[in-house]
N, C-alpha and C positions, 0 to 999 in steps of 0.2 A: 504494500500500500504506500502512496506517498502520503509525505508529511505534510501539515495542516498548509503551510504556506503553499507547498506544491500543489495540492488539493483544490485548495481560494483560487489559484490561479486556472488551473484547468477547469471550474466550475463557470469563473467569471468569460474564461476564450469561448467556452463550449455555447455560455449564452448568447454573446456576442456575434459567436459565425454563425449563430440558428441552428440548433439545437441539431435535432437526428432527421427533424424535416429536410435541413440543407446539408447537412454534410455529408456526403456522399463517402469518405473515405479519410481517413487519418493515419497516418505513418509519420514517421521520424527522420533524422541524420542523427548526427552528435549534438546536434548545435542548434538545429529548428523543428519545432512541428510542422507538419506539411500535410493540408488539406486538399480536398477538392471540395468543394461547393456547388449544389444546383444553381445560384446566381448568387451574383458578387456586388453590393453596393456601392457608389464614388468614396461612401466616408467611411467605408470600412476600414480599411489601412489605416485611419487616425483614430478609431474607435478601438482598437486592438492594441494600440500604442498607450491609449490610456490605461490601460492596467496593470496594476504596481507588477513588477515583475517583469518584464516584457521588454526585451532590448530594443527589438526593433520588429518592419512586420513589411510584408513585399508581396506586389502577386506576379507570378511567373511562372507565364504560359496559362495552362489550365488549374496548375497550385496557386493557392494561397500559403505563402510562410512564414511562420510567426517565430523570431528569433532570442531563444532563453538560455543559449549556453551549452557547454557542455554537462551531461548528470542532470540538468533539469528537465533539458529539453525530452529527456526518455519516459523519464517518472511522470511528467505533463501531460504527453503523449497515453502513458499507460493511462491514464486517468480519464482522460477523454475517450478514447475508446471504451472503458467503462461504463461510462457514461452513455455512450452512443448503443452499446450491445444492452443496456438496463432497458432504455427508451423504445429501445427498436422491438424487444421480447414482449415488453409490455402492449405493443403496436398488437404485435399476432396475437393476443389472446383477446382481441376485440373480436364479436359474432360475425362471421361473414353471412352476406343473405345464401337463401338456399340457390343452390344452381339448378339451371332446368338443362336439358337436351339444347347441345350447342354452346354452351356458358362456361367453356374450358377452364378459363382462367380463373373463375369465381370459384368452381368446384377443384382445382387446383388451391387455389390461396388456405380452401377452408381446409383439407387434408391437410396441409403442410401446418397449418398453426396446429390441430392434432398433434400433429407428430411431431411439434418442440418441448420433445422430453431430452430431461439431460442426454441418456443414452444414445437418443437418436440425434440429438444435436452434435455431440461428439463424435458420434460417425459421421457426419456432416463437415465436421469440423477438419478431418481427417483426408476425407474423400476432397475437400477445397485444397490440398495440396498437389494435388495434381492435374485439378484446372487447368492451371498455366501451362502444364507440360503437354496435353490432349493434340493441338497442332503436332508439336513434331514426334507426338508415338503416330499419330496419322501420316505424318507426311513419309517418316521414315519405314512405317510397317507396310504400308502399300507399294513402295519400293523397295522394300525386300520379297513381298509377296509376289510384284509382278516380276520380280527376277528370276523366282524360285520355278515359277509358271516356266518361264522363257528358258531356263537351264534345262527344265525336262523335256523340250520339246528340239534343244541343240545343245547336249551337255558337251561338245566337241569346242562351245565356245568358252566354257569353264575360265581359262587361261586369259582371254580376250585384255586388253587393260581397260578399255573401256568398262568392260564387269566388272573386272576388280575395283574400278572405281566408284560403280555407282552399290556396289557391295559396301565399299567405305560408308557413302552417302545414307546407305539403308540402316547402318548397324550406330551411325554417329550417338543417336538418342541414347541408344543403351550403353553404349561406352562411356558416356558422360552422366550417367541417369544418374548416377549417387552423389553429383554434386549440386546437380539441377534438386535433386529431392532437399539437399540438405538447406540449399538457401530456402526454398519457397515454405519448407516447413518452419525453418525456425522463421519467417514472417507471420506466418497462420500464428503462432505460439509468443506473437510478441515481441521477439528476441529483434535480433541485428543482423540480417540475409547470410551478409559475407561471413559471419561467424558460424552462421548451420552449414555455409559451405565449406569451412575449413574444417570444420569437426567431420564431415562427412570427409573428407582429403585424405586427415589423419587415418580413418578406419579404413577407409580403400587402398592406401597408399601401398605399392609392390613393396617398400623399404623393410615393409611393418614383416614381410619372412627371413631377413636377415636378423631380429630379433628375439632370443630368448630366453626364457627364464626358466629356471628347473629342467631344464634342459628341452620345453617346451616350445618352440617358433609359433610365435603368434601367425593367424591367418588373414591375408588381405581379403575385404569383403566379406568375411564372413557375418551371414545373418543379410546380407543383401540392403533395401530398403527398409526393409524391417527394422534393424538398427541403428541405420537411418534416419530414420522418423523418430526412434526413441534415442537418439544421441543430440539431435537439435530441439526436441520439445525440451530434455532436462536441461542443456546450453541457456535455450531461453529463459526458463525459468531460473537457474542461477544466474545469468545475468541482470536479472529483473532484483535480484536480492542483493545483489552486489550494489547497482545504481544505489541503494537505499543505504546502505554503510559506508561507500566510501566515499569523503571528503569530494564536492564538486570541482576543483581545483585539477584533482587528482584521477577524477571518472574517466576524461578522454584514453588517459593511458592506462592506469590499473585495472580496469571494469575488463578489458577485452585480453587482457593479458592472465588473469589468473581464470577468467572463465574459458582460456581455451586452454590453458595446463590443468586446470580442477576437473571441467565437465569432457578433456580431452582422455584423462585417467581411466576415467569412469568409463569411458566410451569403449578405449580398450580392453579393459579389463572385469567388465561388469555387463555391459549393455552389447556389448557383441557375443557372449556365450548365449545370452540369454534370447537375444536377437536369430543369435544362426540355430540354435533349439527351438525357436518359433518357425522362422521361417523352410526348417526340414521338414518340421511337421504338417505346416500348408501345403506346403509340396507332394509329400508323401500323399496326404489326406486325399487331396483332390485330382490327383493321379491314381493314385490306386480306386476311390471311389468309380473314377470313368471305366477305367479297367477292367475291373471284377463287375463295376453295378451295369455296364453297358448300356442296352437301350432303356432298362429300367430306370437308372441313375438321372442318365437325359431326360425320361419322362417326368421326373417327378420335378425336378429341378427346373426344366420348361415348364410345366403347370405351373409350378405355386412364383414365378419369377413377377408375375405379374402383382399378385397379392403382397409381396413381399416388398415392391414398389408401394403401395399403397400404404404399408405399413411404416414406410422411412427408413429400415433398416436396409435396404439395397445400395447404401452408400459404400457399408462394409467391405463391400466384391472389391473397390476400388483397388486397395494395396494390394489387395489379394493376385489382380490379375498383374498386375508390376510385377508382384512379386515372382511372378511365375513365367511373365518373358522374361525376367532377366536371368532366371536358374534356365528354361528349359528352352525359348528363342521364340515359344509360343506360350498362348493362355488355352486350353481346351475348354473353358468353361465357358468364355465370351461366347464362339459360335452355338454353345446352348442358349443361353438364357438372351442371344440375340433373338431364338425363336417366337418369343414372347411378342415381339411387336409383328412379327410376319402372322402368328396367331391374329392378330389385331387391325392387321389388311384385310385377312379372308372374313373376319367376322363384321364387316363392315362390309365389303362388295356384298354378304350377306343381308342386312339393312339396308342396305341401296335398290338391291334387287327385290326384295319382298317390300317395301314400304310402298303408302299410295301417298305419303306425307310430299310435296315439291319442296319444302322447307326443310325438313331433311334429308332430301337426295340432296337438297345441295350443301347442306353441311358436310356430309360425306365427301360428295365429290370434291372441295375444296380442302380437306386434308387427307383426302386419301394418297396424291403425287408425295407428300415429303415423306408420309407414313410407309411409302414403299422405298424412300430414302434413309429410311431407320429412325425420324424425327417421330417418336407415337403420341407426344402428349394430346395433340389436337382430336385424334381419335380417339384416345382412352375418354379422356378428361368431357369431352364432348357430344360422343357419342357411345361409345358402348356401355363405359360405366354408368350414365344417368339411364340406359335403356334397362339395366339390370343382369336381362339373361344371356343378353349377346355377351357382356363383360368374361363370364360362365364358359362361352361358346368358343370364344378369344384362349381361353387358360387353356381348353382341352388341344384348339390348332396347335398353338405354342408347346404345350409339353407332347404331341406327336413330332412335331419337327425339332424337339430338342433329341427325342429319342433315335433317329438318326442321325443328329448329328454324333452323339456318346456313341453311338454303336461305328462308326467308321473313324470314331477317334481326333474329329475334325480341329483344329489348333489354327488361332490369328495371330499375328505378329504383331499386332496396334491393339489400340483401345480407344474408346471414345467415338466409334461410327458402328451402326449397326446397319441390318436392312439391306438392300443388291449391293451396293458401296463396300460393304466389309468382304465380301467375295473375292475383291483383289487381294486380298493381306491375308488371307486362308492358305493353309496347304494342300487341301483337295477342294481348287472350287468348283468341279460341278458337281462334288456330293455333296459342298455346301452348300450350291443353291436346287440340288434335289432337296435339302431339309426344306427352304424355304418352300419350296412348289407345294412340297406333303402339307406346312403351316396355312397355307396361301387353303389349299382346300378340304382340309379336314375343318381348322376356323370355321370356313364360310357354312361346313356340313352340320358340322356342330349347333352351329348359330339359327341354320334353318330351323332345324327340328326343334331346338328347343322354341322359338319363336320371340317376339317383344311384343310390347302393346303401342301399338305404333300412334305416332302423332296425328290429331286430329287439326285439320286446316284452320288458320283464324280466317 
């Protein structure tokens, strides 16, 4: 917690820049708070100056930066944000109205304040770390995918250096993944980017097998992202304890200096046994589950993938699937529980085709093009779940087309795209999009039979 002064001041900035209405975003340096704003008034910059504490204040570019030193500027910063995450939680637990058929977002908003339970906030919280990274696991898994395509059909060009290169290109994300995880996490957790990314350094670094103890050689990487993510959450979190003890004079240099020898200790010697014991057994788990469980595995896991959205806890897969390109080159679970929205195509063309509503063919036909792009919310949210049974009809397509995917063992190289799109970044893609066909029309069969109550004209 900061200290009262600290406090006063971040209470007085926060009202100042408008509250959690306007502030869009809050981060640090050593030296400034740094905002974004939904708008910006002329007399802001002198309005922000008036308060005791506060060196100086500037807008630049889209920030706004309010300049308190070094040690203050972090504590201020943590305060505000506090402030903005109190404000903001309280937001979601206002009544959303009810949503009808077509009313995505409404019926969206109200699920999701549901589901701001600590638990599932923190998997939320978790799964926000790798937002930032989504671009290039896409950009690079679809170029690995399409190479992998293009080797089996000329593996004579194996050697080619143009391959080799665009090999490089494909594999860059994952070569660099445990430093990209280490900064973005320790931001999610408060901390200082570049410090979750040298703590991630430390535990990857090749150096770290020329080192032993007990006659032991420590292991680079071990524990993967897993480690990862728990070596820059505890980072941040000591350095947040650190800012509070030591002398502001003294923060610029002590604060980053013992939290990367304290929480770097820890890192190796605590948080990576325990990290590479975590992350074996994900691996194992979910490998062996495909395995042995086969098409039954897929089925059940494409069934309930949708429910399990609804519930918030689907954030959880996030690390999980990282975690598992970077041990194995693929994720096998992704091409399952992508099934879920190909279930949510067919049980939709299914509503299209039975209804007499015009008003809802055309909600359908307007989000049925991205929903075949792997984008499901406008579907779910919109249409099958406010219809009831189609929502039913959707889980059964989805968990048929996960059940081929488990049963021929299907593996993506990306994350973050689903739907015909994920096809290139697969390693068998026409049995990946045989799963989608089976999705595409069991869905639709499923959905028939069971039937909806369909809209009546206004």
């Amino acid at each position: 917690m900061a200290d009262a002064e600290q406090a006063r001041i971040a209470q007085e900035l926060y009202e100042r820049l408008g509250r959690a209405e306007n502030i869009l975003q809050a981060t640090n340096c050593m030296t400034r708070l740094r905002v974004r704003l939904a708008k910006r008034d002329e007399g802001l910059v002198a309005s922000v100056k008036g308060v005791k504490g506060v060196i100086g204040a500037l807008a630049a570019g889209d920030e706004f930066q309010v300049v308190l030193g070094p040690g203050r500027a972090q504590a201020v910063a943590d305060e505000v944000r506090s402030l903005l995450e109190a404000d903001r939680a309280a937001a979601q637990k206002k009544p959303e109205p009810k949503a009808a058929v077509g009313d995505g977002k409404a019926l969206q908003a109200e699920i999701r304040a549901k589901n701001a339970t600590p638990i599932k906030l923190f998997f939320r919280r978790i799964a926000s770390i790798f937002l930032p990274l989504i671009p290039g696991f896409i950009a690079c898994g679809l170029i690995t995918g399409i190479l992998g395509v293009y080797l089996k059909l000329a593996p004579e060009m194996a050697n080619a250096p143009m391959v080799k290169l665009l090999s490089v290109f494909g594999n860059a994300v994952f070569w660099g993944m445990n430093l990209f995880v280490g900064w973005s996490a320790a931001q999610v957790f408060g901390g200082t980017p570049i410090l979750g990314g040298v703590l991630a350094a430390i535990i990857s670094h090749p150096g770290l097998a020329g080192v032993a103890f007990s006659d032991a050689p420590l292991l680079p990487g071990r524990g993967g992202v897993i480690s990862v993510v728990m070596a820059a959450a505890f980072g941040a979190w000591l350095e947040k304890r650190l800012h509070r003890v030591v002398p502001e004079v003294f923060d610029l240099f002590l604060t980053p200096l013992f939290a990367v020898l304290i929480a770097g200790a820890a890192a190796v010697f605590l948080v990576q046994p325990v990290g590479g014991v975590l992350s074996d057994w994900i691996g194992r788990t979910a490998t062996v589950a495909v395995e042995s469980g086969g098409a039954l595995t897929g089925f059940v896991l494409g069934g309930l993938w949708l429910p399990m959205v609804m519930l918030g806890i689907h954030q959880a897969m996030t690390p999980i699937h990282v975690d598992l390109i970077a041990r194995y080159g693929v994720t096998v679970l992704l091409p399952i529980l992508a099934m879920a929205g190909a279930g949510q195509v067919g049980a939709s063309l299914a509503v299209y085709v039975r209804t007499k509503s015009r008003r809802l063919k055309k909600i359908v036909a307007s989000a049925l093009p991205i929903g075949l792009m792997g984008v499901g919310e406008p579907l779910i949210y919109g249409v099958t779940l406010p219809l009831g049974r189609p929502f039913m009809g959707a889980c059964v397509g989805g968990a048929a087309g996960g059940a081929v995917q488990a049963h021929f063992a299907v593996g993506s190289a990306t994350l973050g795209i689903s739907g015909l799109p994920l096809a290139g970044a697969t390693d068998h893609v026409l049995i990946y999009l045989l799963g989608v066909a089976v999705a595409y029309i069991v869905g639709f069969a499923a959905t028939w039979v069971l039937g909806f109550d369909d809209l009546e004209e206004e």
